[in-house]
N, C-alpha and C positions, 0 to 999 in steps of 0.2 A: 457486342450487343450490350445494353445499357440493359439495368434489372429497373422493373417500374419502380416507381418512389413509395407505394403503399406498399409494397412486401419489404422494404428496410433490410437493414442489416441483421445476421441470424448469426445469434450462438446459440452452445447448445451442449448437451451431456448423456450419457448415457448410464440408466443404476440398474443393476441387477439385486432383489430383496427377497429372500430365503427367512422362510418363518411369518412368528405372528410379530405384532408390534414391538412388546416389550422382548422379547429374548431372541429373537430374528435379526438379522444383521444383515449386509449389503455390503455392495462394491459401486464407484464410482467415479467412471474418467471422464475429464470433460474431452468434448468434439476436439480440441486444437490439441490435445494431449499435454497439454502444462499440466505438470502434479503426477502424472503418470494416474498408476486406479489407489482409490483412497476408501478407507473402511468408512465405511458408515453405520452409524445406530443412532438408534432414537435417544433422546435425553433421559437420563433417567435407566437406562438400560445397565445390565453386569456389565462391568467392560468399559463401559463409555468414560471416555478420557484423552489420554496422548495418542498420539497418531490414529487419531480418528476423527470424522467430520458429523456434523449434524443441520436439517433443515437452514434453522436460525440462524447456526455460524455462515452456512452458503447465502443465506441473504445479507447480513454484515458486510460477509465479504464483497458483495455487488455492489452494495450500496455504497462501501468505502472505497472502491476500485471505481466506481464514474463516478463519485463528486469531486475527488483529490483529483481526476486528469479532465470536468470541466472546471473546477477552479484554478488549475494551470491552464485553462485556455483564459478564461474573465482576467485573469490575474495579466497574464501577456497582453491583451488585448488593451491592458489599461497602463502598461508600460514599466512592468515589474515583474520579469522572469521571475520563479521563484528559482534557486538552489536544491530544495524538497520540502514535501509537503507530506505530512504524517498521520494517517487518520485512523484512530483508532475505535474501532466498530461494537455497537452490541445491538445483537435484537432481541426482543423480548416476546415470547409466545405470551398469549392472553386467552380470556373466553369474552368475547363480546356476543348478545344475541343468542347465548346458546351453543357458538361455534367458535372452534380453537382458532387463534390466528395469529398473525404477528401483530401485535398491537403498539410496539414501540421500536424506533430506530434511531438510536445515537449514537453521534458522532464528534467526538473530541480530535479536533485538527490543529493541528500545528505546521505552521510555516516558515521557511527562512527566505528571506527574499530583501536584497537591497530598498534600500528606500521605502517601505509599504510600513505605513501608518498601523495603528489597532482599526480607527476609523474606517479608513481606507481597506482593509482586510475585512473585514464585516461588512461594510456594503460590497466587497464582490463574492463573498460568501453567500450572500440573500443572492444574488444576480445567479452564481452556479447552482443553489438551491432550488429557484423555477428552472434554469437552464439543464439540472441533471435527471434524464431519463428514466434512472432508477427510483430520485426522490419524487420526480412525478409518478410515476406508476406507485411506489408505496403511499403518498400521500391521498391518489385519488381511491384507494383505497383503504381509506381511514387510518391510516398506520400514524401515529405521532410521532412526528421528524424531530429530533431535537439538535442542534447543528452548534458545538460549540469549537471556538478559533482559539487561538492564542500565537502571538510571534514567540517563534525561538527565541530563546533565554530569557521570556516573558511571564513572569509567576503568575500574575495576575492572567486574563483571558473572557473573550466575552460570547456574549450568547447570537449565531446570528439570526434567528429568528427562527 
């Protein structure tokens, strides 16, 4: 049996949160079990630090986890495997409107891959930008994407929009 095309693919996690914001803490394992259960607390909390997770860092991580494996598809598609592709994540919580949110998403990628231009790496960076899932849903949601590339052993690096 085929799943219809509007319910898509589903991941997913499960937290359990004990207490109030600031001194309350949490457990969290995702559905497929990678990571096994991971503490959580809020930013800003005693305690928050090493081996623990937070809101912003779990969106980072999504957003750096589907744009690095759809710009290994753009990137294939245009005839340059990459080797790897390295993207290093920040989000940043905000108040817009009155309401806490994540209001920024950057991402410093670096790639090694035969033959691929800086050019040529920026324009399929813009193409995996509308083409990643994650960066659509945080952009249609006001969040500012900020998308920078650079080729391995490249000092220099550029912005892809």
């Amino acid at each position: 049996m085929t799943r219809p095309a509007a319910e898509g693919l589903q991941g997913g996690a499960s937290v359990a949160w004990h207490g109030d914001l600031r001194s309350g803490k949490g457990t969290l394992r995702l559905r497929l079990g990678a990571g096994g259960e991971l503490p959580l607390l809020w930013p800003g909390a005693a305690g928050y630090g090493g081996w623990t997770t937070s809101p912003e860092e779990l969106v980072a991580a999504a957003h750096a986890a589907c744009f690095t494996m759809t710009l290994a598809h753009v990137l294939a598609r245009g005839g340059h495997e990459a080797r790897e592709i390295v993207a290093e994540a920040t989000a940043t919580f905000g108040i817009a409107a009155g309401a806490r949110s994540v209001r920024r998403s950057q991402l410093d990628v670096t790639v090694d891959a035969d033959g691929l231009s800086e050019l040529e790496l920026r324009g399929a960076a813009k193409v995996a930008g509308r083409s990643c899932p994650v960066s659509n849903t945080l952009g249609a949601a006001g969040v500012e994407l900020d998308v920078r590339t650079r080729l391995a052993g490249d000092a220099g690096g550029g912005r892809a929009g």
